[in-house]
DRENKEMAR-429313 format. One record per atom (N, C-alpha, C): residue in one letter; x, y, z; residue number from 1; chain. Coordinates in steps of 0.001 Angstrom, whole numbers, plus 500000, padded with zeros to 6 digits. Each point is the difference from the previous one (the first is absolute). Layout:
aa; xx; yy; zz; i; ch
A; X; Y; Z; NUM; A $
...
//
This chain:
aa; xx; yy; zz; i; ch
X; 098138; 449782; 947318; 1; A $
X; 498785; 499302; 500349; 1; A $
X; 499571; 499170; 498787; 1; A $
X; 499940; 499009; 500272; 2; A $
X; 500013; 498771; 498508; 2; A $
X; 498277; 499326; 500401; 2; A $
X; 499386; 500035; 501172; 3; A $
X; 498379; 499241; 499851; 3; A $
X; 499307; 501336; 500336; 3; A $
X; 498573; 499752; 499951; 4; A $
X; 499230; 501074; 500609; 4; A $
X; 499868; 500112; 501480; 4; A $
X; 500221; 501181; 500155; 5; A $
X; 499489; 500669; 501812; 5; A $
X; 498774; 500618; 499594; 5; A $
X; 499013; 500175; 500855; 6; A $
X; 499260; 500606; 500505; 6; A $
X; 500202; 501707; 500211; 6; A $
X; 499637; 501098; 499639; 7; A $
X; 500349; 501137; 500213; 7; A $
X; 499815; 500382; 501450; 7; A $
X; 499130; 499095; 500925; 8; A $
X; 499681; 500249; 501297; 8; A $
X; 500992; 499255; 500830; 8; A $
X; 500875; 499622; 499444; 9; A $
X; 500880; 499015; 500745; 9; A $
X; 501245; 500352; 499709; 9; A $
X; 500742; 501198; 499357; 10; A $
X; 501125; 500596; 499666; 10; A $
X; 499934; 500921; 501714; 10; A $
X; 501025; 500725; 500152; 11; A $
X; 499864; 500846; 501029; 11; A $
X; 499679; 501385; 499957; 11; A $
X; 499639; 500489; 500962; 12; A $
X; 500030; 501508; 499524; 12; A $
X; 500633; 500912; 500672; 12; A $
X; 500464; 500918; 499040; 13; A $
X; 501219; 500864; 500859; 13; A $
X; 498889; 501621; 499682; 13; A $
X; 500919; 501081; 501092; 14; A $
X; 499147; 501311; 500432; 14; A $
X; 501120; 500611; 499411; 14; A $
X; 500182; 500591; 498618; 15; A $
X; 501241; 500512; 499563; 15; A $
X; 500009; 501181; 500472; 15; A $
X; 498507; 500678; 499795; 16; A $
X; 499883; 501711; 500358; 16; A $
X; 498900; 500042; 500727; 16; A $
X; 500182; 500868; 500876; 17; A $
X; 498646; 500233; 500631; 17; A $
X; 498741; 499522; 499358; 17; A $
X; 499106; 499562; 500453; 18; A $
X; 498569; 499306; 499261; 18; A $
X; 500321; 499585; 498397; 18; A $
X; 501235; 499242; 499666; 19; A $
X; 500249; 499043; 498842; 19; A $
X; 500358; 498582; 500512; 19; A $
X; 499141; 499274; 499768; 20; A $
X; 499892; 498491; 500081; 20; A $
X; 500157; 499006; 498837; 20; A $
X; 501521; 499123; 500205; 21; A $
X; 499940; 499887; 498422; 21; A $
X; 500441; 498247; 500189; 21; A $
X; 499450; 499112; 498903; 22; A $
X; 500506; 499028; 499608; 22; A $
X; 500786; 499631; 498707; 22; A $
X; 500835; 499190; 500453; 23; A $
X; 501206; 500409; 498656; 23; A $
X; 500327; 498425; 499372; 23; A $
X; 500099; 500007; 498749; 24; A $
X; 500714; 498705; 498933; 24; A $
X; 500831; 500106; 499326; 24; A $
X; 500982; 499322; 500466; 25; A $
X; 501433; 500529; 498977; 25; A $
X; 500539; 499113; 499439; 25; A $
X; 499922; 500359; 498612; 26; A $
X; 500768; 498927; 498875; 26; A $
X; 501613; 500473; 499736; 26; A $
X; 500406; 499418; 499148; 27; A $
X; 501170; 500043; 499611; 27; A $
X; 500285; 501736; 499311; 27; A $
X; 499305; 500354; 499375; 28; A $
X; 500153; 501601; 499826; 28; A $
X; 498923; 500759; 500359; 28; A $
X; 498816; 499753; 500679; 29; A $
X; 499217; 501066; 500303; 29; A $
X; 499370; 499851; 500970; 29; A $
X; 498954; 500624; 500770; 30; A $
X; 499421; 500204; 501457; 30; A $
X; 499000; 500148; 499616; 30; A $
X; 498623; 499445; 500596; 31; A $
X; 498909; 500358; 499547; 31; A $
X; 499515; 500129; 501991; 31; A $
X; 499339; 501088; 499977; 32; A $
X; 499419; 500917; 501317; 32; A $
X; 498645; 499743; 500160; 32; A $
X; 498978; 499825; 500698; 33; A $
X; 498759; 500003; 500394; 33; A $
X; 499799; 500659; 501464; 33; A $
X; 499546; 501163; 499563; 34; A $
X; 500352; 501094; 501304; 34; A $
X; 498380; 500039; 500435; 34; A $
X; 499991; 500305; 501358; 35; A $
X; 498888; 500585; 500616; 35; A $
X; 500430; 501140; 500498; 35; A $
X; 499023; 501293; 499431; 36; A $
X; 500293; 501338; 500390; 36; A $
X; 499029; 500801; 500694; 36; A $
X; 500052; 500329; 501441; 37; A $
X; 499046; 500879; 500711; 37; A $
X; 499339; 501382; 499895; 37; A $
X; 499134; 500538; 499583; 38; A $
X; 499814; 500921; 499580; 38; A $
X; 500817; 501219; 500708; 38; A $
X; 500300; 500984; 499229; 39; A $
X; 500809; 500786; 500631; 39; A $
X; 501444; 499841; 500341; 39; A $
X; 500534; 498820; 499718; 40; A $
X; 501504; 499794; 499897; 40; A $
X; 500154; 500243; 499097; 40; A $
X; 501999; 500968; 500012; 41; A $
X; 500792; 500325; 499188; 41; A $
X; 501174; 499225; 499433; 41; A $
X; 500066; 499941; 498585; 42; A $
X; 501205; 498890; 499711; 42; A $
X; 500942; 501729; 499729; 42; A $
X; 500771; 499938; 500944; 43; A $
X; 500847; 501229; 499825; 43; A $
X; 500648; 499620; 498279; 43; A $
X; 500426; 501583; 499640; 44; A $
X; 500999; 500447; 498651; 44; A $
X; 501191; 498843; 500088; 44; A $
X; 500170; 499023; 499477; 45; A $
X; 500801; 499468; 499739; 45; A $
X; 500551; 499473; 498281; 45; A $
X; 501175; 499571; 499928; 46; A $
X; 500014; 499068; 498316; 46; A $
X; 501232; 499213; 500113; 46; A $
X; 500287; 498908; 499191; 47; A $
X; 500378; 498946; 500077; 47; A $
X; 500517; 499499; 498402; 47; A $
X; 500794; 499029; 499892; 48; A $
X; 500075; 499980; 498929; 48; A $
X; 499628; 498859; 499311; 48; A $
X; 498354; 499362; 500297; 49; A $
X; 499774; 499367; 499582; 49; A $
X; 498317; 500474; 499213; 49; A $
X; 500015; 499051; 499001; 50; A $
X; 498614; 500659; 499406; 50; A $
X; 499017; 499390; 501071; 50; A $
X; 499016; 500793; 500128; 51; A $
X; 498768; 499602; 500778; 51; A $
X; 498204; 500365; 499155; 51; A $
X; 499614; 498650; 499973; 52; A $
X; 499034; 500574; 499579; 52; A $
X; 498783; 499270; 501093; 52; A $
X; 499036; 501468; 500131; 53; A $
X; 498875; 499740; 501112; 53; A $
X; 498423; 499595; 499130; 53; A $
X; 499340; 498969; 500574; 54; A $
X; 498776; 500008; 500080; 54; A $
X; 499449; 500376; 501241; 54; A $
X; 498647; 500679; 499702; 55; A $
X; 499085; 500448; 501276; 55; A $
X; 499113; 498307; 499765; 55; A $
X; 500101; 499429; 500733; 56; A $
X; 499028; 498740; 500627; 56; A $
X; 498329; 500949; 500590; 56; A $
X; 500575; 500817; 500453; 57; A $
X; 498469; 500729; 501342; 57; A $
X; 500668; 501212; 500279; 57; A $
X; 498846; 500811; 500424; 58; A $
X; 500322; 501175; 500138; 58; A $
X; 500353; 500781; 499117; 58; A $
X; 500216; 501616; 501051; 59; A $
X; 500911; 500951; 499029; 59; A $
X; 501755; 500331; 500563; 59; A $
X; 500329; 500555; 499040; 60; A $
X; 501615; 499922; 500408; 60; A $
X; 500027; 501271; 498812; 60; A $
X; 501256; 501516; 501047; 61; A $
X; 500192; 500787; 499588; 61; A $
X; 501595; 499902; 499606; 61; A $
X; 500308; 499788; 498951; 62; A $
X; 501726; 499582; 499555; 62; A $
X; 500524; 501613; 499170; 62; A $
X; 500954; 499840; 500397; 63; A $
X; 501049; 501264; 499278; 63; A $
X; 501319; 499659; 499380; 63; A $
X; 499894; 500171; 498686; 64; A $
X; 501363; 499588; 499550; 64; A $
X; 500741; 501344; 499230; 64; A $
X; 501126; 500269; 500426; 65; A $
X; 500989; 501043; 499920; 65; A $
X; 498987; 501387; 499504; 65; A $
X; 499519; 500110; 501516; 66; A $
X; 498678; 501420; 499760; 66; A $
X; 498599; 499871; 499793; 66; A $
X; 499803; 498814; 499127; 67; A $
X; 498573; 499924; 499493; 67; A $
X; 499435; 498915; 500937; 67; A $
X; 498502; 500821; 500044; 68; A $
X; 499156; 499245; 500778; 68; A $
X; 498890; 499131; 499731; 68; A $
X; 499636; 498903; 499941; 69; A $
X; 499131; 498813; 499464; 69; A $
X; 499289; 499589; 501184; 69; A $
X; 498678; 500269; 499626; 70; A $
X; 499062; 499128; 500870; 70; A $
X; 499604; 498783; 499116; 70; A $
X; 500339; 498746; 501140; 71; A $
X; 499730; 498726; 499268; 71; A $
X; 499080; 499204; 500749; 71; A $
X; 498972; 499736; 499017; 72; A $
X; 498708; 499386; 500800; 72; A $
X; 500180; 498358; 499693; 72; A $
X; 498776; 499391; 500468; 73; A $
X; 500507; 498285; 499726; 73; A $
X; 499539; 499645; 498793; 73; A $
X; 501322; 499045; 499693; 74; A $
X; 500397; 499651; 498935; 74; A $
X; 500987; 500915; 499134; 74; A $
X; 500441; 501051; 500398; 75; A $
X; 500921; 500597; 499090; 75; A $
X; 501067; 499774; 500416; 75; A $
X; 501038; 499655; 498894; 76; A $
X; 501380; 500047; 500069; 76; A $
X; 501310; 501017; 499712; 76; A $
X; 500526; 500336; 500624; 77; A $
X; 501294; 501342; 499882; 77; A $
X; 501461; 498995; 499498; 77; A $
X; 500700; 499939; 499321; 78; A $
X; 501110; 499886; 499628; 78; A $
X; 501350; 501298; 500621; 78; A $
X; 500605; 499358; 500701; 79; A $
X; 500996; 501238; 500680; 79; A $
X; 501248; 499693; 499678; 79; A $
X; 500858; 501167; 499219; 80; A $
X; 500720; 498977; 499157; 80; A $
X; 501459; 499966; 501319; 80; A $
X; 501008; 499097; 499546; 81; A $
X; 501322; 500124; 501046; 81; A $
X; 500377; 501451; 500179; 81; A $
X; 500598; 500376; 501057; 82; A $
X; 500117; 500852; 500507; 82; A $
X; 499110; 501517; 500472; 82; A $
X; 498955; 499980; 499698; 83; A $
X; 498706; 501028; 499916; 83; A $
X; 500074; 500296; 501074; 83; A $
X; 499817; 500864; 500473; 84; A $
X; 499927; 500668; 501728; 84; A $
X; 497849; 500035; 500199; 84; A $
X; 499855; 498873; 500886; 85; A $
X; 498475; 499902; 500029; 85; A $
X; 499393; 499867; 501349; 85; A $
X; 498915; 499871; 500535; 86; A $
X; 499503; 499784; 501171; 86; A $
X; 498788; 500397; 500118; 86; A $
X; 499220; 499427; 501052; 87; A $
X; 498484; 500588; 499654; 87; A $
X; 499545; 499911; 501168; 87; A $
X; 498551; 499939; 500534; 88; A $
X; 498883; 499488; 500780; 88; A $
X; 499062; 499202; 499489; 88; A $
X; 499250; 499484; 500963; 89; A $
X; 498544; 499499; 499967; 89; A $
X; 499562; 500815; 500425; 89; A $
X; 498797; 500118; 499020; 90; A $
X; 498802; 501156; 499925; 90; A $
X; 498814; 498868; 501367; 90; A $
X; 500308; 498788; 498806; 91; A $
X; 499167; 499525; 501045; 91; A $
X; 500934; 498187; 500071; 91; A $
X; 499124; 499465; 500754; 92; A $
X; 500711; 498561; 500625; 92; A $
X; 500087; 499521; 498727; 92; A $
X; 501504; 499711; 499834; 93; A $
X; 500640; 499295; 498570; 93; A $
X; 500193; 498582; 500143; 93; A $
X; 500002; 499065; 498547; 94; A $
X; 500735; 498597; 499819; 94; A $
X; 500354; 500158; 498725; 94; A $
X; 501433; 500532; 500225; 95; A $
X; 501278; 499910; 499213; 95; A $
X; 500629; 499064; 499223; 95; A $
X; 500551; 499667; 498617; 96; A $
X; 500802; 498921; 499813; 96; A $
X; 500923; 500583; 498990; 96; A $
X; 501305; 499864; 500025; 97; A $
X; 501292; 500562; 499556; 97; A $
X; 501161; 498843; 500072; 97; A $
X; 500023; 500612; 498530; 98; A $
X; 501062; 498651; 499093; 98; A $
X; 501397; 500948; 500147; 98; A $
X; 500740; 499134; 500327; 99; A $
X; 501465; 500993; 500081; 99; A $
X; 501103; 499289; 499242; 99; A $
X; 500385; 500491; 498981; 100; A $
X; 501344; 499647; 499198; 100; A $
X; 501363; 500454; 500559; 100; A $
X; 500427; 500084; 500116; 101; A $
X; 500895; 498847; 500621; 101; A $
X; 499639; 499505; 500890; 101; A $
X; 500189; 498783; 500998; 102; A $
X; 499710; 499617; 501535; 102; A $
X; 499921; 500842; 501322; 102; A $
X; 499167; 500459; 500580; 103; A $
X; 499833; 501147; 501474; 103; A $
X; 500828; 498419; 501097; 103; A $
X; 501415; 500674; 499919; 104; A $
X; 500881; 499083; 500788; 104; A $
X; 499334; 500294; 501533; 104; A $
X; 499523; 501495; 499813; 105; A $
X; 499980; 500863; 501649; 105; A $
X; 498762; 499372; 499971; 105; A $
X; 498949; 499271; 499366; 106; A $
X; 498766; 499283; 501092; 106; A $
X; 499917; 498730; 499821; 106; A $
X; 501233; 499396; 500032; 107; A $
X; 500217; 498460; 500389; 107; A $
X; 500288; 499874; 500979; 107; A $
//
């Protein structure tokens, strides 16, 4: 993507149950702008790319390999490659997550 889009004018995909996400992908990284419903689960998953989350709104309950973080808005979690993580919304989330290497799987 070489001019500006509009973040309301990208598409949005339903990756997980109540995760709504818009996505920008450069040449090595993914940047995410998620809408999250309260009470949806981002199941235990990991990947091998670094991800790091800002809370935009809301709360968001994240777990990385055991440990549990409540992250209110404006805080950021760093999850490093491969971490086994996943969480909820405590309450209605707006997510944004930078991903090193490129998320090929949400193009």
């Amino acid at each position: 993507m070489t001019k500006p889009v509009a973040l309301n004018n990208l598409p949005v995909k339903n990756t997980v149950a109540g995760h709504y996400g818009r996505f920008v992908h450069g040449e090595r990284s993914t940047l995410a702008f998620w809408e999250i419903s309260e009470g949806a689960i981002s199941p235990m998953h990991q990947h091998p790319h670094e991800q790091i989350t800002y809370v935009a709104a809301g709360i968001f309950e994240m777990e990385i390999d055991g440990v549990k973080y409540e992250l209110l808005q404006h805080d950021t979690l760093v999850i490093p490659p491969n971490a086994l993580h996943g969480g909820r919304a405590v309450k209605d989330c707006k997510l944004i997550d930078s991903f090193c290497p490129v998320r090929e799987d949400y193009r």
